[in-house]
Phi, psi and omega in degrees: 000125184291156157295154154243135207238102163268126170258123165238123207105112188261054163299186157331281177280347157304316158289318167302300187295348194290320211273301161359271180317297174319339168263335208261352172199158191258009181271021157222138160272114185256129198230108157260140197243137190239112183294329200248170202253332169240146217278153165104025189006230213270033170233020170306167149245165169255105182243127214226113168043033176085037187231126157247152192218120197291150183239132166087324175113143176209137172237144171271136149188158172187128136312310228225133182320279208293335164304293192290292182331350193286286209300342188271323192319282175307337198201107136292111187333131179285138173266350140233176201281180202275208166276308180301310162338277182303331180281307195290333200049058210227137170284169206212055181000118170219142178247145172333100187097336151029117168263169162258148183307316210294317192258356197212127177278318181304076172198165193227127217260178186216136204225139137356080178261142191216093174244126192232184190246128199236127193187131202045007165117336191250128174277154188239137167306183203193125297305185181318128193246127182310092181202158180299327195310295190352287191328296196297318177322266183345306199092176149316280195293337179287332182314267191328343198270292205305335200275328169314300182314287183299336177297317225281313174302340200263320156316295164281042172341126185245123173317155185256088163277327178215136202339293154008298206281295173300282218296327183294338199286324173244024176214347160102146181318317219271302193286353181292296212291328201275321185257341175232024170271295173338276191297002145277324167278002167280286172305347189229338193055041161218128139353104171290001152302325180278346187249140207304145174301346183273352171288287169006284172308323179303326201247008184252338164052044176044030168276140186199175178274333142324318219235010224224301166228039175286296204303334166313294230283300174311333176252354136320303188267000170074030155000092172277153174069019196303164173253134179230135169285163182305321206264359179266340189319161186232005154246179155224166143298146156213147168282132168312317196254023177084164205272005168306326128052258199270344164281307195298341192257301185317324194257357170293336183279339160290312166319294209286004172241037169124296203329177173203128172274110162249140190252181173065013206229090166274143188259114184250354161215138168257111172286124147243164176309171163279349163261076177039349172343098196276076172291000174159206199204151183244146173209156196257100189243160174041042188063014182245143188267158193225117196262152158202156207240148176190146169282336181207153171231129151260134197228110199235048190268174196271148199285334170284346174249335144343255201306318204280323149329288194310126169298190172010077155273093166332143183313328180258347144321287174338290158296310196301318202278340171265005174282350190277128192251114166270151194271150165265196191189119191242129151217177192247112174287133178233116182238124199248203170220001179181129182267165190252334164272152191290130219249091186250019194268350194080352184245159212261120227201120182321119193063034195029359167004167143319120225257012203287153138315305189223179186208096159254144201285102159234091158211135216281015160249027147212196190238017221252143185237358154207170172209133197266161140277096187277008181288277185336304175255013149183154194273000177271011179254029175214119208276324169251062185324319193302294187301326268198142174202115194266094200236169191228060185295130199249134166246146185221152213195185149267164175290100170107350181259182201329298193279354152333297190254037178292157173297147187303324204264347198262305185282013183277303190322298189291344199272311188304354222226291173311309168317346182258324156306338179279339194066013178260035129210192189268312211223166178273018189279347182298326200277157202255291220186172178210179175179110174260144208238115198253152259191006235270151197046042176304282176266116175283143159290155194221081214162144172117236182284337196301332150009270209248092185268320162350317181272351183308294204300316175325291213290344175289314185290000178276334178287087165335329190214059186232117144259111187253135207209000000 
């Protein structure tokens, strides 16, 4: 008789483990339960009147072989080119045998990557970058400001009690004060003074202005085998329909092997044995709770709501796991007919737009902290590429505070009223249609209780047939 394998979530990690099991041995029954109608948690796509929307921006890229083999398993590289590829006649990576984007949806395309820094009204590379333009932004006296600061930073170790403490350490005060204070307490609504030095390492991938400009320095002198940090790459993978994609084709390829998705199945309780045993689960679907027995959980659900589902939690469990604080995430699909800014990078672009993927946002007069261009990362996630320009203003807030629960037409007003302050249209009459889109736990944090998440993981690991993924 086979086991059974409760998964919960049908993200990323919830379907690769639901595909996984299911290829690599036939001794399980596999059941994923989806809170939502749709597959990819926060790497859904959203498709709006035939518009589509990366909710956060998702770029494919891994150091490691087996990951991109995953993704060519599921998503085959294109072997020919994409649409903008043929109207612009811009060359592409393409492999042998291929499918094409123009006849084929399953395929996976290969893009440009271009993100910049929007400050004062001027773009900056992502990261900063040695180049004159840098400069000419910068002025004279900001130069001297940034290049003082930072020798000062190299001198002055500062201990890393806190993000603060890291940013200054690898970019010198002045660039700290100018790109990452702000926008990081925009983004988490906390002070990188409150917040742990390990986020840093995480979402920064060792880019510092040393590594900013060893990677300057190497594509000068034409460095073969160079080593690039993550946040430096300058290509990607991306799914033609965006990366929801590639989870709706990861959970048809699970169904056809047995597996069985259930949606709309939110999980609202975890049973446990009196020896910590996890023996099944209760989940709430069509207003109803639905008990089901299972041998093992895989969980890729948020740990605060994890632990809080569980019977008999020690008390100091309990509290560290509802103390853990997550970020929401709101954004505005905006569809305009023509963006304002000017397209001065030289690389070739439907209607010359700007060529960025994403955009952050760093300026202390709006709240909006990034804005994707969907052009950008495939021309099929915009229905009318020629006319059109398909954008994603991104916000990030709490579940239940002012703008969370504000009206869909109130937070439209205000994100279009900062697009006019931003100057990337004149006015709000430009915009053609909109679609707002909510998040809840889009980012965990990293402050409060994540402290001491550690006795959190002890106490997950005493469950034998407890997997948190």
């Amino acid at each position: 008789m086979k086991k059974r394998a409760l998964i919960i979530g049908a993200g990323p990690a919830g379907l690769t483990a639901a595909y996984e099991l299911l290829t690599k041995s036939d001794a399980y029954e596999v059941v994923v339960f989806e809170e939502s109608t749709q597959f990819g948690g926060i790497s859904k796509t959203v498709n709006y009147k035939g518009n589509r929307m990366d909710m956060g921006g998702h770029r494919f890229f891994s150091k490691m072989p087996e990951v991109n083999a995953w993704w060519q398993k599921m998503l085959p590289t294109q072997g020919a080119p994409a649409a903008d590829d043929l109207v612009l006649n811009r060359k592409v990576n393409l492999k042998e045998g291929g499918p094409d984007p123009q006849k084929e949806d399953r395929v996976m395309l290969n893009r440009e990557r271009v993100s910049r820094i929007f400050f004062n009204r001027k773009f900056y590379d992502y990261p900063i970058s040695l180049k004159p333009e840098t400069f000419r932004n910068f002025g004279v006296w900001t130069t001297l400001e940034v290049g003082c600061s930072y020798l000062a930073s190299l001198v002055h170790k500062r201990e890393e009690k806190s993000l603060e403490d890291f940013y200054i350490n690898r970019f010198g005060r002045k660039l700290y004060s100018m790109f990452f204070e702000y926008y990081t307490e925009n983004l988490w609504g906390r002070h990188p003074s409150e917040i742990d030095p390990s986020w840093g390492a995480q979402r920064t991938k060792g880019v510092s202005i040393g590594a900013v400009l060893k990677d300057a320095l190497e594509k000068i002198f034409h460095v073969k085998n160079r080593k690039v940090e993550t946040s430096l790459i300058e290509e990607f993978s991306y799914p033609k329909l965006g990366p929801g994609e590639l989870w709706e084709v990861t959970a048809k390829e699970v169904e056809k092997l047995g597996g069985r998705i259930l949606t709309s199945a939110r999980v609202v309780k975890i049973h446990k044995d009196g020896q910590n045993h996890i023996n099944g689960l209760t989940y709430l679907q069509d207003g109803k709770e639905v008990q089901m027995e299972g041998d093992l959980v895989i969980s890729s659900m948020p740990l605060k709501d994890l632990v809080g589902g569980m019977n008999e939690v020690p008390q100091e469990v309990a509290r560290i796991a509802a103390g853990l604080p997550y970020r929401d995430y709101m954004t505005l699909g905006v569809l305009i007919p023509h963006l304002n800014l000017e397209n001065k990078t030289g690389r070739k672009t439907i209607g010359n737009i700007v060529p960025d993927n994403w955009v952050y946002v760093q300026d202390r007069t709006v709240k909006m902290g990034r804005f994707q261009i969907y052009n950008n990362w495939s021309p099929y996630l915009v229905k009318d590429l020629s006319h059109t320009v398909w954008m994603g203003l991104e916000y990030f807030c709490n579940e239940g505070d002012r703008m969370w629960t504000m009206e869909d037409a109130d937070f439209a007003r205000r994100a279009i009223r900062e697009m006019v302050t931003l100057k990337l249209i004149d006015d709000p009459s430009k915009v053609l249609d909109y679609h707002v889109e909510r998040v809840k736990k889009a980012y965990p944090a990293y402050f409060d209780t994540y402290e001491q998440i550690d006795t959190l993981v002890k106490y997950l690991n005493t469950i034998d047939n407890l997997y948190c993924v």
